[in-house]
C-alpha positions in Angstrom: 0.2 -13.7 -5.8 -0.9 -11.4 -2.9 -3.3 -8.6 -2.7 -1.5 -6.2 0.0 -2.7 -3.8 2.5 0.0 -1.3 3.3 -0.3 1.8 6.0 2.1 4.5 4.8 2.6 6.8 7.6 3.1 10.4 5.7 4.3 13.6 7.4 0.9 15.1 7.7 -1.6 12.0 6.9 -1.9 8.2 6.7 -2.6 6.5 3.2 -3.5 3.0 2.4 -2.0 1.2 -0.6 -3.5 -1.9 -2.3 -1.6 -3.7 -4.4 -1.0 -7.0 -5.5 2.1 -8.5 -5.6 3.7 -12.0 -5.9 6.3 -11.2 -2.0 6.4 -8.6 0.6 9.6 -7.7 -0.8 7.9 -6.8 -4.2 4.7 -5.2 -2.8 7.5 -2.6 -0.7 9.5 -2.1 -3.8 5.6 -0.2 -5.5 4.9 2.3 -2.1 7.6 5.2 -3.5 6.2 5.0 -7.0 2.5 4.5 -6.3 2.6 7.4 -3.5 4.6 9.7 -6.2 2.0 9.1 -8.5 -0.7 10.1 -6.3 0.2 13.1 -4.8 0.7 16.4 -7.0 4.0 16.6 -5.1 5.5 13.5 -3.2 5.0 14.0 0.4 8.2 12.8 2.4 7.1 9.0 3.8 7.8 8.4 7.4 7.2 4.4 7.5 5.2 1.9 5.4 4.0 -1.3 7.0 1.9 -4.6 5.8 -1.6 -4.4 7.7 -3.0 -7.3 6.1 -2.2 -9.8 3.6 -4.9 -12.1 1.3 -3.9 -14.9 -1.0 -5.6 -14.0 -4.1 -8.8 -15.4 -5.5 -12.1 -14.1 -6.8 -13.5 -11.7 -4.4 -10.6 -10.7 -2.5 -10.5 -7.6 -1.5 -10.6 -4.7 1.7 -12.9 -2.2 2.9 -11.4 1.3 4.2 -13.1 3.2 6.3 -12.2 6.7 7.0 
């Protein structure tokens, strides 16, 4: 398993995604649902793209700054 870092580039604002999945193909196939559960209504996603990518073990993790 991966934990995930994912930049999703929204019409009016970026958002970060972390998730942990076992393929990049996987950790793509969460954005649409994650974002939609987020937002009170789903903003229309421009691009979504891997920023980094950790194998898992204990203390894992990333810090955001905004």
């Amino acid at each position: 398993m991966f934990l995930y870092k994912i930049e999703i580039e929204l019409k009016d604002q970026t958002a970060y995604l972390i998730i942990l999945a076992p393929t990049d193909e996987k950790a793509f196939d969460h954005v649409d649902s994650h974002v939609a559960r987020h937002f009170i209504k789903s903003p229309e996603i421009i691009s979504a793209a891997i920023v980094e990518k950790k194998r898992t073990e204990a203390g894992s993790g990333y810090v955001i700054a905004l």
